[in-house]
C-alpha positions as CSV (number, residue, x, y, z in Angstrom):
1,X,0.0,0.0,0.0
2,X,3.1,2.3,0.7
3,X,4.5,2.1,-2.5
4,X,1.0,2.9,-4.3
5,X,0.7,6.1,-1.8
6,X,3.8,7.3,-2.8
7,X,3.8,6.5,-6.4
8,X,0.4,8.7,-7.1
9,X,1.3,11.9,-9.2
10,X,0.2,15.1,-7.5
11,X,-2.3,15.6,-10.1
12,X,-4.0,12.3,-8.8
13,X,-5.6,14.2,-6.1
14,X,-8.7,16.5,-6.6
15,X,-7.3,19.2,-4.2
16,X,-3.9,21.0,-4.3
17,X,-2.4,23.8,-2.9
18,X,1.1,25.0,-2.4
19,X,3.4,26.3,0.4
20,X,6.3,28.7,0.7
21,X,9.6,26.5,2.5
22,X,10.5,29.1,4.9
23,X,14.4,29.3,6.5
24,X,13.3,28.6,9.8
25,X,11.5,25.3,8.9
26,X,14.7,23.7,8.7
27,X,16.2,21.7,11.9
28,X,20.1,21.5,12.7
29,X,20.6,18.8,10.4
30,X,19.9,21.1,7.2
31,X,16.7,19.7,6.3
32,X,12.8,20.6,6.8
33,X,11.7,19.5,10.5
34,X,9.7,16.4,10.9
35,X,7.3,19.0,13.1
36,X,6.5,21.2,9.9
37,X,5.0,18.5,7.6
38,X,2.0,18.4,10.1
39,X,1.6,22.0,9.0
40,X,1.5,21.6,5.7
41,X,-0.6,18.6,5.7
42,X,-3.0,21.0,8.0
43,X,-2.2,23.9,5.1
44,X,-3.9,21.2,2.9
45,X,-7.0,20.4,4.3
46,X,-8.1,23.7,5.8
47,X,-9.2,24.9,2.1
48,X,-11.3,21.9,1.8
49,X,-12.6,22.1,5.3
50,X,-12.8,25.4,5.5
51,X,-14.6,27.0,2.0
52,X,-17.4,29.2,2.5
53,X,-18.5,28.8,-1.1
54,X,-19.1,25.3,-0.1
55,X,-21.0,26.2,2.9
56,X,-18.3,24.6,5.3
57,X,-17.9,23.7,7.8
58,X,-21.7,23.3,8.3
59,X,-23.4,26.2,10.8
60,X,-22.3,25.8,14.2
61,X,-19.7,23.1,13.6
62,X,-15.9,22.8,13.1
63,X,-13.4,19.7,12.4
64,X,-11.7,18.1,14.6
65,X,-8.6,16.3,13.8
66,X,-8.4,13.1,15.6
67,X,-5.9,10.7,13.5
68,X,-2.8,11.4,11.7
69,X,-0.3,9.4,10.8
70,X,2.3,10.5,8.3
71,X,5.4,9.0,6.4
72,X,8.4,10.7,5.9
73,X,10.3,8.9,1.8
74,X,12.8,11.5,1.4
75,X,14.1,15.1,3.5
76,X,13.7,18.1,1.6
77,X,15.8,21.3,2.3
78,X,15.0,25.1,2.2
79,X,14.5,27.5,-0.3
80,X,11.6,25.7,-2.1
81,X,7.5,25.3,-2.9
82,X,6.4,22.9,-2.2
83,X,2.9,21.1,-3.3
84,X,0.5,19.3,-1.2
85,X,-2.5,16.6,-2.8
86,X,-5.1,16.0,-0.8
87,X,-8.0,13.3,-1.6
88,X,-11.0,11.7,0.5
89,X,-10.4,8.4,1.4
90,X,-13.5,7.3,2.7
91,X,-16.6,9.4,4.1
92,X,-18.7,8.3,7.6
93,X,-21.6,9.3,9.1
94,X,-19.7,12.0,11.0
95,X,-16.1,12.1,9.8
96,X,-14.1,12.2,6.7
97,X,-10.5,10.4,5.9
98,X,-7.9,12.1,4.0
99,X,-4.5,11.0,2.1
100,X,-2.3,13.7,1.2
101,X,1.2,14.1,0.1
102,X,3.8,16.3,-0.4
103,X,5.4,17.1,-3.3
104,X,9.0,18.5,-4.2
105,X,10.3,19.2,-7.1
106,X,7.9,16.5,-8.5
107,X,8.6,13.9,-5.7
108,X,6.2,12.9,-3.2
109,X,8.6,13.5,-0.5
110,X,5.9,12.6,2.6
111,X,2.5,11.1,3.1
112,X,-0.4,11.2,5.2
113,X,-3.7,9.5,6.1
114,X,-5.7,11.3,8.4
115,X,-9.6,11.7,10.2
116,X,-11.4,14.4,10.6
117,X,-14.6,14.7,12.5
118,X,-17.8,17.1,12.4
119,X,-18.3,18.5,15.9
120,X,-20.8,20.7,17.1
121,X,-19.7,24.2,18.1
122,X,-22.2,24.1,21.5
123,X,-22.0,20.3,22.6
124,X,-18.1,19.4,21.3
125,X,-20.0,16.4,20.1
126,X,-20.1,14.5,16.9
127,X,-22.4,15.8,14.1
128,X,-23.9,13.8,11.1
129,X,-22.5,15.3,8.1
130,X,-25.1,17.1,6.6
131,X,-26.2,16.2,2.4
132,X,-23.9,19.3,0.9
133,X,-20.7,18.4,2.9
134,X,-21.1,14.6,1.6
135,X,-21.3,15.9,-1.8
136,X,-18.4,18.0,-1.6
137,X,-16.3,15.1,0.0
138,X,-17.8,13.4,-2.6
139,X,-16.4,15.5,-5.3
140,X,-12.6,15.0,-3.4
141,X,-12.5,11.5,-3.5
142,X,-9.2,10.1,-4.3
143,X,-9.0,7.6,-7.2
144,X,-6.0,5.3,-7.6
């Protein structure tokens, strides 16, 4: 399963945005910390989660990230842009999973499978996701 994660294009996931390598993401051993790819997996699902032209999140609700688990196939250094996929995995009654990468220079360079759950604003409590928030997950799902 690793190797067909990492072998997907970037242009096999529905969603992509890209991210500035700054100087100070780099660690003492002269490449990007294993602390900033959580970032920029978060840079890469905050569009999806969070797009007001798709109504989401829902009224009174926000995600909640309550899984991650990421892969690290090859360091990457500073300066750079990077890009980051992201596809929907599977869809619940109340949460979503994600796989994302990262790409440099053409190179998936780190992977992640993640959850993300619904929760009420009031209660911090689960919510079913509601029809148009399916749909749009829907429209994200990743295809290999």
């Amino acid at each position: 399963m690793k190797d067909t994660i990492a072998s997907l294009p970037l242009d096999a996931y529905p969603a992509r945005t890209v991210q500035t390598l700054r100087y100070n993401d780099m660690d003492q051993a002269g490449h990007v910390n294993n602390a900033v790819y959580s970032t920029m997996f978060e840079a890469g699902r905050v569009p999806v989660l969070y797009d007001p032209d798709k109504r989401m999140p829902p009224d009174g609700c926000h995600f909640s990230l309550v899984r991650i688990t990421i892969d690290y196939l090859a360091e990457m250094t500073w300066p750079g842009e990077v890009a980051i996929g992201t596809g929907v995995t599977r869809i619940g009654n109340s949460s979503v999973s994600f796989r994302q990468g990262v790409f440099l220079d053409g190179v998936c360079r780190s992977f992640a499978d993640s959850i993300v759950v619904l929760t009420n604003g009031t209660t911090r409590k689960s919510e079913p996701l509601p029809d148009h928030a399916r749909a749009w997950f829907e429209e994200l799902t990743l295809r290999t």
